[in-house]
N, C-alpha and C positions, 0 to 999 in steps of 0.2 A: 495604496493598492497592494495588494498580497499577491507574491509571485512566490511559487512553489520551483523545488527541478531534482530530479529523480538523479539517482549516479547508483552503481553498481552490478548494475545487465551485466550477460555477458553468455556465452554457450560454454557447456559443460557435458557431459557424459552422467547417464543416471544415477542417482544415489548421491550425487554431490551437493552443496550448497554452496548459497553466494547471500551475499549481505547486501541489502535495496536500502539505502538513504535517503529521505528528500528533506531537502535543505529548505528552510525559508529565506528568502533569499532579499525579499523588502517586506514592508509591512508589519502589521500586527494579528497575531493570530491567537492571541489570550484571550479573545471576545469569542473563539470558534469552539463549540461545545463538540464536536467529534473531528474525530479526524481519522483517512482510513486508507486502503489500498484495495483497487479494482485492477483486474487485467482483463484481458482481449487478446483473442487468439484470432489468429484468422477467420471470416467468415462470420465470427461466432458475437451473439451480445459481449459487452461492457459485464462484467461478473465481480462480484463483489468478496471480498478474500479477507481480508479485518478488517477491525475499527478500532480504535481508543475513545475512551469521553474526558471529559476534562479531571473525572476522579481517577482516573488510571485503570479502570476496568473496563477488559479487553472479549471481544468477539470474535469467534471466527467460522470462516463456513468452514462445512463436514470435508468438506474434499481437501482442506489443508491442515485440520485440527489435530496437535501433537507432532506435526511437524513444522509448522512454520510458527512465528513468536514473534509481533505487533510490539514495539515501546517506542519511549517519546524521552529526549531525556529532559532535566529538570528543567533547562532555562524554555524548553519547549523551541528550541529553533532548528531539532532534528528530527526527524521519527524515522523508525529504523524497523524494516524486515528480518528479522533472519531468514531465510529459509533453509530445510534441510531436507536430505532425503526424495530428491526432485527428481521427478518421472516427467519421461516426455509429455504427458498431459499436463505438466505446466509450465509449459513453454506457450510463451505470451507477451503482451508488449505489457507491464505495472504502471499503474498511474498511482497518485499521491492525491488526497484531495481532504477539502475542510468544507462543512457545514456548521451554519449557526442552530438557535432551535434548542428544544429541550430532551432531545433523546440521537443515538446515531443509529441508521438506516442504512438497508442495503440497498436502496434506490439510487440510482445512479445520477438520476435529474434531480435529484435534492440536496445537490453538491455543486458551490458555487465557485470552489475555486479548483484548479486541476493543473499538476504540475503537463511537461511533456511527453512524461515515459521512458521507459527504460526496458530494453527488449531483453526478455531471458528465452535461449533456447536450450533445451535439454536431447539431445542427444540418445538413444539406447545404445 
């Protein structure tokens, strides 16, 4: 069984950045054709923020793109956020998660495995 687990949250003041890791932590996840990061903020849906596919080409929505930067490293038992440049509107709890399948999606129910999260608050 595949178990994910997020590390790097943490509160900051605007314009800063923090680096989001999730580790694999059992299992195998070389059979998982994407893998990606959602967050949730209070109140609000599950929102879909990047993804990687198993070729190393990456996706991201509009509200993070050119600032934040999705990688996976070789052995594939890390994937890693940067984010930069963080406005209190993303401020959110990050999840980590991997689906099988032949393309990566911003559906949130189409993601079988999901680490715990990792709360980022951003401050003004």
């Amino acid at each position: 069984q595949v178990q994910l687990a997020e590390s790097g949250g943490g509160s900051l003041q605007s314009g800063g950045s923090l680096t989001l890791d999730c580790a694999v932590l059992s299992g195998d996840i070389t059979h998982f054709y994407c893998m990606a990061w959602f967050r949730q903020a209070p109140g609000k849906e599950r929102e879909w923020v990047a993804a990687i596919d198993s070729d190393g080409s990456t996706t991201y929505a509009d509200s993070v793109k050119d600032r934040f930067t999705i990688s996976q490293d070789n052995a594939k038992s890390t994937l890693t956020l940067q984010t930069d440049s963080l406005t209190p509107e993303d401020t959110a709890m990050y999840y980590c998660a991997a689906r099988s399948g032949l393309y990566c999606s911003l559906a949130a129910d189409l993601y079988t495995v999901w680490g715990q999260g990792t709360q980022v608050t951003v401050s003004s």
